[in-house]
GUMI-132887 format. One record per atom (N, C-alpha, C): residue in three letters; x, y, z; atom name. Coordinates in steps of 0.001 Angstrom, whole numbers. Example, Ala and Ser with C-alpha at 12.3 -4.5 7.8 and 13.67 -1.06 7.14 Angstrom:
2
ALA;13190;-5690;7800;N $
ALA;12300;-4500;7800;CA $
ALA;13200;-3300;7800;C $
SER;12850;-2250;7080;N $
SER;13670;-1060;7140;CA $
SER;12900;30;7870;C $
END
This chain:
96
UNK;94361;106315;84001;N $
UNK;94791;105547;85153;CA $
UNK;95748;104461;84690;C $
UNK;96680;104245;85299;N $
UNK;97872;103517;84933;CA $
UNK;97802;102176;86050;C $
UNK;97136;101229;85847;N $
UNK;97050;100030;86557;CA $
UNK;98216;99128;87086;C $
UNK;98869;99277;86036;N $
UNK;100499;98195;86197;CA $
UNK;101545;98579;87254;C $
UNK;101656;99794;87515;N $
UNK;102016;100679;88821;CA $
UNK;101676;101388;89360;C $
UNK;102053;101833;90234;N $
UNK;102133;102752;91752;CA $
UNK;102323;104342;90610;C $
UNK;101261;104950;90572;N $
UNK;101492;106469;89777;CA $
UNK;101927;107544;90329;C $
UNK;102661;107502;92210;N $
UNK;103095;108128;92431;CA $
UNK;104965;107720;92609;C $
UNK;104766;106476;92746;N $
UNK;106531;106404;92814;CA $
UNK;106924;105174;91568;C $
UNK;106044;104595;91051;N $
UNK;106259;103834;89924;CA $
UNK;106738;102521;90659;C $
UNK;106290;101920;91686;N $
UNK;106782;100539;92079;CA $
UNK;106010;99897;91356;C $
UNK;106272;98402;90359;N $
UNK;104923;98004;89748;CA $
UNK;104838;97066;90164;C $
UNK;103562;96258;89903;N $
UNK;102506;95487;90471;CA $
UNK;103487;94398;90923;C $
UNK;103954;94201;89702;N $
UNK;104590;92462;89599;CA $
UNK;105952;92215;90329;C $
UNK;106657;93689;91017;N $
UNK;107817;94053;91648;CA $
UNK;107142;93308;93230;C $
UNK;105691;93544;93607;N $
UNK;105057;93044;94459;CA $
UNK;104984;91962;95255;C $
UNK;105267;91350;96509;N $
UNK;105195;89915;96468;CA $
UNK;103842;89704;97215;C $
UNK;102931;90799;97238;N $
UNK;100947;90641;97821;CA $
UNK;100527;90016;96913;C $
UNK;99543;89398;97246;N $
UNK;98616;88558;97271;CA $
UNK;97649;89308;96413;C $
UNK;97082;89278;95095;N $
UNK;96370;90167;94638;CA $
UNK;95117;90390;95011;C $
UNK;94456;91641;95094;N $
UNK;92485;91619;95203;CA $
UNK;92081;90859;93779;C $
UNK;91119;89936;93866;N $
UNK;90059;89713;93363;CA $
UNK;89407;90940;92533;C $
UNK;89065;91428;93616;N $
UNK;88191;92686;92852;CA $
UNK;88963;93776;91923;C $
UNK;89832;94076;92679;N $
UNK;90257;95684;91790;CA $
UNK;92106;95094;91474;C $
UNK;92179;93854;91458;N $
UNK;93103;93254;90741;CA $
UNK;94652;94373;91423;C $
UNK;94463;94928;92472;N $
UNK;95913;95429;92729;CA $
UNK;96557;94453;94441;C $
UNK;97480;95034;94757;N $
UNK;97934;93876;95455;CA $
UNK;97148;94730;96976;C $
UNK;96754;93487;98081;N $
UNK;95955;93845;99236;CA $
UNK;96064;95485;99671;C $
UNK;97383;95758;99857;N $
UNK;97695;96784;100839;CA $
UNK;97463;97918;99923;C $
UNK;97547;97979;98938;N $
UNK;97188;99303;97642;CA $
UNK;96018;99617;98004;C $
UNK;96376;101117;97015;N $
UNK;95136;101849;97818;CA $
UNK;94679;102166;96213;C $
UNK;93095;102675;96184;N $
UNK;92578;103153;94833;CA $
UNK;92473;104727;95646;C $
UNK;92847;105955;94951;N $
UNK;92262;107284;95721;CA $
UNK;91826;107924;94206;C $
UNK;90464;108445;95077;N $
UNK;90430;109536;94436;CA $
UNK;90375;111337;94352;C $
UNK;91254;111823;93928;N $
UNK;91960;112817;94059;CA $
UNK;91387;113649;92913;C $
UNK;90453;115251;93629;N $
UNK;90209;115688;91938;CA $
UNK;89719;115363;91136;C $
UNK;88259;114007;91265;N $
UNK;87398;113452;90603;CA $
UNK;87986;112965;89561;C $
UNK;89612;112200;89959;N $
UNK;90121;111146;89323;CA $
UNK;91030;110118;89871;C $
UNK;90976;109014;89726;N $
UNK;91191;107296;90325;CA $
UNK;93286;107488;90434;C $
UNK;93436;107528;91420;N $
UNK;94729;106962;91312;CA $
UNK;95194;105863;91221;C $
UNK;96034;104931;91557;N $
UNK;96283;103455;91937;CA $
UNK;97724;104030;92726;C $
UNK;97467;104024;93598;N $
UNK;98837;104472;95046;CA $
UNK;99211;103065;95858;C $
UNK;101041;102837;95594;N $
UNK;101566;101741;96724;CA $
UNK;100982;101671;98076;C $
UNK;101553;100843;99006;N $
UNK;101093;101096;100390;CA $
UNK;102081;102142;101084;C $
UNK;102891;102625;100586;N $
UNK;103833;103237;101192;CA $
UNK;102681;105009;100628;C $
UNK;102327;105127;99089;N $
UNK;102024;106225;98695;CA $
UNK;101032;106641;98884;C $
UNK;100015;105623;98803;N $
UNK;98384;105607;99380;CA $
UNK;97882;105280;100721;C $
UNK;98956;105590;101838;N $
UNK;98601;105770;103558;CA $
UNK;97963;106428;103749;C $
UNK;97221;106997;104813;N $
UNK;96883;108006;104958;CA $
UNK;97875;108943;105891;C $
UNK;98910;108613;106341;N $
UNK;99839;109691;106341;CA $
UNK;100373;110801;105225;C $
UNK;99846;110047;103670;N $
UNK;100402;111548;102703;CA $
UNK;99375;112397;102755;C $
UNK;98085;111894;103612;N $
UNK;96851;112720;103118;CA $
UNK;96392;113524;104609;C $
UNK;97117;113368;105437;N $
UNK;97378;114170;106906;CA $
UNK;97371;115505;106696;C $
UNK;96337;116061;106754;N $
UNK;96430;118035;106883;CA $
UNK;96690;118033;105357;C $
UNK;96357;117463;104548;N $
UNK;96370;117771;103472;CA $
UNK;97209;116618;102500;C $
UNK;97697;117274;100918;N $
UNK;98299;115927;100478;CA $
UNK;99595;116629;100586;C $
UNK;100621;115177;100538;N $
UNK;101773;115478;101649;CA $
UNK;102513;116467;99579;C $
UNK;103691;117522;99872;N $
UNK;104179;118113;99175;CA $
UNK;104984;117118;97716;C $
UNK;105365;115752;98506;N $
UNK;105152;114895;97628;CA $
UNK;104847;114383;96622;C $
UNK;103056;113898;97239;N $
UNK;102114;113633;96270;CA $
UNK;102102;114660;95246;C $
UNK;101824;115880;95851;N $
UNK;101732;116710;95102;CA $
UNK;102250;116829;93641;C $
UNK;103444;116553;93952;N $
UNK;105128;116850;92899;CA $
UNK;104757;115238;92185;C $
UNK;104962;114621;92589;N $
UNK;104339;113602;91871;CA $
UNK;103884;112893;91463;C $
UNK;102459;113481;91363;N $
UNK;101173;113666;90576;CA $
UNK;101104;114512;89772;C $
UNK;101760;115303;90377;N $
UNK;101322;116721;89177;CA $
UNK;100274;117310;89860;C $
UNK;99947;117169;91069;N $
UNK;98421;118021;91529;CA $
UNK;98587;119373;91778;C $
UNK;97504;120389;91480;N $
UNK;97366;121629;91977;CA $
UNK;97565;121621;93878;C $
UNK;98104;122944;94002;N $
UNK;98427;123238;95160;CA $
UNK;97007;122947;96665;C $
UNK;95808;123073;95900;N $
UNK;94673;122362;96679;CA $
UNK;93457;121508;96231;C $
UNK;94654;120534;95490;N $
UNK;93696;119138;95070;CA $
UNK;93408;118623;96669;C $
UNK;91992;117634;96889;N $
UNK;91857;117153;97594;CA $
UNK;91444;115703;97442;C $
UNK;91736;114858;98077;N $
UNK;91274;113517;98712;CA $
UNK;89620;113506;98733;C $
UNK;89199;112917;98073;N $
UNK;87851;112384;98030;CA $
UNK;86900;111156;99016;C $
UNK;88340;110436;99310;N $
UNK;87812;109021;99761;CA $
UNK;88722;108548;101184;C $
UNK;88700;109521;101849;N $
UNK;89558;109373;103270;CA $
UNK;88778;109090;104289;C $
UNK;87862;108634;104218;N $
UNK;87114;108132;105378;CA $
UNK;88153;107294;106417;C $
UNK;88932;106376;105865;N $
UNK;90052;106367;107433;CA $
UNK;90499;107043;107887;C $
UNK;90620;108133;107394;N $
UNK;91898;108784;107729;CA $
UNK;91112;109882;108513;C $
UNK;89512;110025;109217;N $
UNK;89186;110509;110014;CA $
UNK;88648;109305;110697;C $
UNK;88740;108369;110433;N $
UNK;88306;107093;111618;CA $
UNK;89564;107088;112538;C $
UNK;91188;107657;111748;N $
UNK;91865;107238;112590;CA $
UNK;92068;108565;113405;C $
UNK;92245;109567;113131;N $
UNK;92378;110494;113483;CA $
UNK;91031;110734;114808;C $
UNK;89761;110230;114725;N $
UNK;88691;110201;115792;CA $
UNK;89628;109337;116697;C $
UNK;90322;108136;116424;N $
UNK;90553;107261;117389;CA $
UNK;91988;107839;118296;C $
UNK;92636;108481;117744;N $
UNK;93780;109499;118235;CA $
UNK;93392;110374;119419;C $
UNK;92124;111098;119228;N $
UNK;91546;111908;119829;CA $
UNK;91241;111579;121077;C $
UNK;90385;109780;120858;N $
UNK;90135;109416;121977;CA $
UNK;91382;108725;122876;C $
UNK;92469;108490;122460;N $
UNK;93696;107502;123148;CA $
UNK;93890;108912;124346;C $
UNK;94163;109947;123188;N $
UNK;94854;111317;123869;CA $
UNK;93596;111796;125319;C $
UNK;92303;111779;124705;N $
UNK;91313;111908;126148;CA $
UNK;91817;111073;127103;C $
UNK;92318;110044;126770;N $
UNK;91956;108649;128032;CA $
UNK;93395;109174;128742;C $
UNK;94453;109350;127787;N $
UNK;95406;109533;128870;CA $
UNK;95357;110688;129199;C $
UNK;94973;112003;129075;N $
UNK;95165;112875;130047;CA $
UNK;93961;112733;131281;C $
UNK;92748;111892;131056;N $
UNK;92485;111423;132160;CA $
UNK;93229;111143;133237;C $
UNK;93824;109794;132550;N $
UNK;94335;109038;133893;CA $
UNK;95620;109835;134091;C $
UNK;96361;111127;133990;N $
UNK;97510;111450;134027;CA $
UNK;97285;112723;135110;C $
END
């Protein structure tokens, strides 16, 4: 695991102008994933959960180096948001 940057696009820490965590020492909006029962350290741009939408985006893939069906371990938002999608889309074809 490469702490000092972003291991999918190489932005590094100190290029950053966030506010660092306390805890896991990367800047707020960073993400820790784990991918393949191993720790990434992903920007906020790389560690959204838009690269991890229906899968990891062709991207990540390329650079990471991941097999064609590595998966996301730790996406629990990314079905909190996707539940909350579900429900916007119920409400308006309700009222429509």
């Amino acid at each position: 695991m490469n702490s000092g940057a972003c291991e999918a696009c190489g932005l590094k820490i100190e290029e950053c102008s966030e506010t660092l965590n306390e805890s896991s020492g990367l800047p707020s909006s960073w993400f820790m994933r784990r991918i393949d029962d191993r720790d990434y350290v992903l920007c906020d741009c790389c560690g959204s959960y838009q690269q991890f939408r229906g899968g990891i985006t062709p991207y990540l893939q390329e650079a990471l180096r991941l097999d064609l069906y590595a998966r996301c371990e730790d996406l629990g938002e990314v079905k909190v948001m996707a539940a909350a999608r579900a429900e916007r889309r119920k409400k308006r074809a309700r009222k429509g």
